[in-house]
C-alpha positions in Angstrom: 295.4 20.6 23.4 293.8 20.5 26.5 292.6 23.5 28.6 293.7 24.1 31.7 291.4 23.9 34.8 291.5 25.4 37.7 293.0 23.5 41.0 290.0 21.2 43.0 290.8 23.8 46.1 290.2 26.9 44.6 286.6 25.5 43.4 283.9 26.3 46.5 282.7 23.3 48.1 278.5 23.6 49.3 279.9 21.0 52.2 282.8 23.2 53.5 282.8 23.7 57.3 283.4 27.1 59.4 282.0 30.6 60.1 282.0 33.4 56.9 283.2 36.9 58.1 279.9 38.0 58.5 279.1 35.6 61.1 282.4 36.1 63.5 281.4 40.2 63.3 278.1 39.9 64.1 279.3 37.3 67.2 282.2 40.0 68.1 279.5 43.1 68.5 276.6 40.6 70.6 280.2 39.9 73.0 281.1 43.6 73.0 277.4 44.3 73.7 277.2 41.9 77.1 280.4 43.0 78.0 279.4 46.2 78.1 276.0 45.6 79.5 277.8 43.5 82.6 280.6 46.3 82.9 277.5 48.9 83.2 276.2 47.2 86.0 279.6 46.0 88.0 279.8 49.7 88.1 276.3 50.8 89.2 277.1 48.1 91.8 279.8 50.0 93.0 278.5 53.1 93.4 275.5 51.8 95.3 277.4 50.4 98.1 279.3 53.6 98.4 276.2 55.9 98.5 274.7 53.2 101.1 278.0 53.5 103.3 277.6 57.4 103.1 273.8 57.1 104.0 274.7 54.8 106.6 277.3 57.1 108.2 274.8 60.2 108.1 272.3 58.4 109.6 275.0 57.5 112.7 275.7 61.1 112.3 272.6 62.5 112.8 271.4 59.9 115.5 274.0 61.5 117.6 273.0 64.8 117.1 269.2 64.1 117.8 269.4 62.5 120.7 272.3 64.7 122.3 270.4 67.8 121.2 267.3 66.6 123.0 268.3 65.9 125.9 270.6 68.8 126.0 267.9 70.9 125.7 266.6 69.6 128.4 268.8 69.6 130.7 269.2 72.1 133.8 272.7 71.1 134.6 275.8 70.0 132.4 278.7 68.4 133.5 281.6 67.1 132.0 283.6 64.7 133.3 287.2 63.4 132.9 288.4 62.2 129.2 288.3 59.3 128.7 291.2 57.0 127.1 289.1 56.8 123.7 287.7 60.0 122.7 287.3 63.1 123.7 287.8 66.3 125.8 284.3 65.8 128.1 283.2 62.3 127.8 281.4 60.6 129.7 279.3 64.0 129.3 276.4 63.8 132.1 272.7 66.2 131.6 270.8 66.5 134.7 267.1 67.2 133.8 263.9 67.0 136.3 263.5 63.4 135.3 267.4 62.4 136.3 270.7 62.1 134.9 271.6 60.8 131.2 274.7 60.3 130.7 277.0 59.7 127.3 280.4 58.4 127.0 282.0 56.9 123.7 283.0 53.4 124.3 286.0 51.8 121.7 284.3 49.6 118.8 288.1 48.6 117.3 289.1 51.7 115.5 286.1 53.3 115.7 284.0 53.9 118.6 279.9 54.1 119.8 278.1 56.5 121.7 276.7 55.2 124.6 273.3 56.9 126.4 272.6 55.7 130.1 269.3 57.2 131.8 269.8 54.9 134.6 267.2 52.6 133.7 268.2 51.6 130.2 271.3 52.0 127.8 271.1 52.5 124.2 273.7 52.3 121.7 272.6 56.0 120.3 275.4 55.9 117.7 278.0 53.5 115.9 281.3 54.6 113.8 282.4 57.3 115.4 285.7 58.3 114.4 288.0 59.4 117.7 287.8 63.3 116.1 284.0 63.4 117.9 284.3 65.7 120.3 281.8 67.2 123.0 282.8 70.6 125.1 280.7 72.6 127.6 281.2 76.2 128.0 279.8 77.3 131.0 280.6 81.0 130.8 278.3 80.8 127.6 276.4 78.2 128.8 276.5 76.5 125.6 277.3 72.7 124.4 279.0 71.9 121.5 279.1 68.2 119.8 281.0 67.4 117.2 279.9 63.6 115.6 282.1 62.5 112.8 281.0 59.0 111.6 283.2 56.6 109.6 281.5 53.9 107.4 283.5 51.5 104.9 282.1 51.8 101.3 283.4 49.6 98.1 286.1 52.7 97.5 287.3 53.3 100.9 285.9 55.3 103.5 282.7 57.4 103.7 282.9 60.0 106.7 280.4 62.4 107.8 280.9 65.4 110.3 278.2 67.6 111.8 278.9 70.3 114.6 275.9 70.9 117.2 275.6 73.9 119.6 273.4 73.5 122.0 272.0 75.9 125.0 270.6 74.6 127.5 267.3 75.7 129.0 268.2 78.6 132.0 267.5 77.3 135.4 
């Protein structure tokens, strides 16, 4: 009698074609590790452009103030004109000083607005994304300004806003 053999297919062929098991894992983890490593910095991508728009909008912020503040400080008479359209309660906002007037008003930029700063000679952009909530108000019972800048800048997740209040006394007469 004859034995039985085992079916040609079961035998293993050394000229068989494909990838083992071990092979597809250790392809699967090296994916799963770029993956990750691109995910990681998609994120950190992100983020940076946010904290640059929030950098950027402090920065407007504290333009604003600076310049405001000095001049402010300064100044030997305040006077606050009409509103504006655009803006708020005392803009264009003029400081009289022993060198001249300077004068501020908040001109529209679309949405958003910029803070203007005339000495009569030159004007200077002193501020950009300013959000129509900036306020300015002289009380001359006190004697004392305050500014309100609130700067809007667009990040990767939406807005990044920054507010800072100033009170400012002007030098006595």
């Amino acid at each position: 009698m004859k034995s039985k053999q085992p079916p040609m297919r079961n035998k293993l062929r050394r000229n068989q074609k494909g990838f083992t098991l071990i092979e597809i894992v250790i392809a699967v983890a090296i994916a799963g590790l770029v993956v990750a490593a691109a995910a990681g910095a998609v994120v950190q991508l992100i983020q940076s452009a946010d904290t640059t728009a929030h950098m950027l909008a402090v920065r407007q912020v504290q333009q604003a103030g600076y310049w405001l503040s000095t001049d402010a400080l300064q100044a030997q008479n305040v006077s606050a004109n009409t509103p504006t359209a655009w803006g708020s309660e005392d803009f264009p906002l003029t400081l009289t000083s022993s060198s001249g007037n300077i004068t501020y008003a908040l001109e529209p930029m679309g949405d958003l607005g910029e803070l203007q700063r005339s000495d009569g000679a030159t004007n200077m952009t002193v501020a950009k994304y300013l959000t129509n909530t900036t306020t300015c108000s002289w009380n001359a019972t006190a004697g004392l300004l305050t500014f309100t800048v609130e700067a809007s800048v667009r990040g990767a997740r939406g807005n990044e806003t920054e507010t800072r209040t100033y009170e400012v006394k002007p030098r006595p007469l």
